[in-house]
N, C-alpha and C positions, 0 to 999 in steps of 0.2 A: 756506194755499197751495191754490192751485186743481187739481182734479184733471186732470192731462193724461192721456187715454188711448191717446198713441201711444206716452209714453217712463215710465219707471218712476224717479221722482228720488225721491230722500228729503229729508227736512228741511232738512238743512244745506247740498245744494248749492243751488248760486245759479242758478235759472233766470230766461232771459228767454221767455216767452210769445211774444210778437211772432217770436218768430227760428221759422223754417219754410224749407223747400224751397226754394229759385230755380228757377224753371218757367222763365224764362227764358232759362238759360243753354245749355241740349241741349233740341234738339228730341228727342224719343223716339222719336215715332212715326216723323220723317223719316226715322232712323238706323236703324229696323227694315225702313224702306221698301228704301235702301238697301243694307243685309244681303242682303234679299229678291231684289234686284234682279243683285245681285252674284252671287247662286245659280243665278240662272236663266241669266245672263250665260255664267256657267264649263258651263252644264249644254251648252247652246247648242252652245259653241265646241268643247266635248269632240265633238258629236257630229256636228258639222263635220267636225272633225279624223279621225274614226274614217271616214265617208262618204268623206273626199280619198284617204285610205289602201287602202282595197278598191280605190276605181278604179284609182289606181297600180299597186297589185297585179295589180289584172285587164290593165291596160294592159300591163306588165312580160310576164306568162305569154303574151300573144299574140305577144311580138317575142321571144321569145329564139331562134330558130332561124333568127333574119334574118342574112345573111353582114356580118361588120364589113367587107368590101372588097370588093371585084367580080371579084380574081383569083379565079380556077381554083386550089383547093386541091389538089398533087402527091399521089398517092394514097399515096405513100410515105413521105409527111410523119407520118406518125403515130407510124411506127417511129424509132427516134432511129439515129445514123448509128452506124458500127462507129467502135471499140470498144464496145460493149456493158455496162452493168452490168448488166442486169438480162434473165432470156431473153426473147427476139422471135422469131417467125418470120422467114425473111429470103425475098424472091422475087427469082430469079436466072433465068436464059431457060432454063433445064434445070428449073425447076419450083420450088417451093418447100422453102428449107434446113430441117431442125428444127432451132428455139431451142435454145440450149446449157442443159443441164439444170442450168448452177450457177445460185445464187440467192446472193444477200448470206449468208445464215446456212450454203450449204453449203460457201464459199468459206472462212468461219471456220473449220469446225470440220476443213476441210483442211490448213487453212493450222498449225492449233494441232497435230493429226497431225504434219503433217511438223517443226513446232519440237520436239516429245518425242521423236519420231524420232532427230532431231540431235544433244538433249542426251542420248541415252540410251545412242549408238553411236556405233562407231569409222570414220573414213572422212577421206577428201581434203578440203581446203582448197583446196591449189595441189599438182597430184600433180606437176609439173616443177621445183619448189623442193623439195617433199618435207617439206610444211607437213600437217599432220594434226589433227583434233581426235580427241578421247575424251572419256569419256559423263563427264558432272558429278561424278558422286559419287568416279569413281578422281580426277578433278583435285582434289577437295579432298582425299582421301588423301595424294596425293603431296604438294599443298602442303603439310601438316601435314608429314609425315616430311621432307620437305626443308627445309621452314622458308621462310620469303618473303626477296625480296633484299630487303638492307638500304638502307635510302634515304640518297643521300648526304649526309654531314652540309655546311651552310651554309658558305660559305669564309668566315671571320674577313677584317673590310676591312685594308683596308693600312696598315703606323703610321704611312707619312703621312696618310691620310688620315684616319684615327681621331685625329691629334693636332689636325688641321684642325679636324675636327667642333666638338672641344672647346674650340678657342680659339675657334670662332664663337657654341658656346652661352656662354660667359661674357662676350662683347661684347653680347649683346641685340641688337636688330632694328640693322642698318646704315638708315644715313641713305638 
């Protein structure tokens, strides 16, 4: 057996000599050319793309203070109209109002005041009906010691119509 020095066969297998590469099938070098080409291509277009984007950018920061329309903005447009969530000055022809000093979070913590307030004390509902509440804990007292009203129990249906039911469930579905 002849020595090949590209592949390492032993005795028994069955080599063909003649058998080698296909040079013909892929070009190599075209395919690296390609690759190469493809690199340069993506590098290119990247830096294209980065160049379009600064201008835009730059283009953008020059116009943002251009008016979208050609009216005269109301100088009072800024402030939102009454009612108010939020405080604003107000200008009135006697000079300028001061903002109302609530704000969302002091509105809450008022509003949660005055609900403890309610559940905690005694006072009117309707003082002409003579309707009252009292603070949470004595109404659960009292309901306990009074006990809850009893819920009325379900009226039983009628024996006519309970005998009805029954002769309809043992006919099965009507035609």
């Amino acid at each position: 057996m002849p020595n090949l020095n590209l592949h390492d066969y032993h005795d028994e297998d069955i080599v063909n000599v003649e058998t080698h590469h296909e040079k013909s099938d892929v070009n190599v070098r075209a395919l690296f050319a390609f690759g190469i080409a493809f690199v340069i291509f993506a590098a290119v277009s990247h830096f294209v793309l980065l160049v379009m984007y600064r201008q835009f950018v730059k283009h953008e920061n020059k116009n943002q203070h251009v008016p979208l329309t050609m009216m005269n903005r109301p100088e009072s447009m800024s402030v939102p109209q009454i009612p108010r969530l939020q405080p604003f000055p107000t200008k009135s022809t006697s000079g300028v109002i001061a903002p109302n000093a609530n704000t969302p979070v002091t509105d809450m913590v008022e509003m949660r005041a005055a609900q403890d307030q309610e559940l905690t004390s005694y006072g009117f509902i309707d003082r002409q009906k003579g309707v009252v509440h009292i603070p949470i804990e004595e109404a659960k007292k009292l309901a306990l010691q009074r006990g809850f009203a009893p819920m009325a129990a379900p009226t039983p249906p009628s024996p006519a119509a309970a005998g009805e039911g029954a002769r309809r469930a043992g006919e099965g579905p009507t035609p």
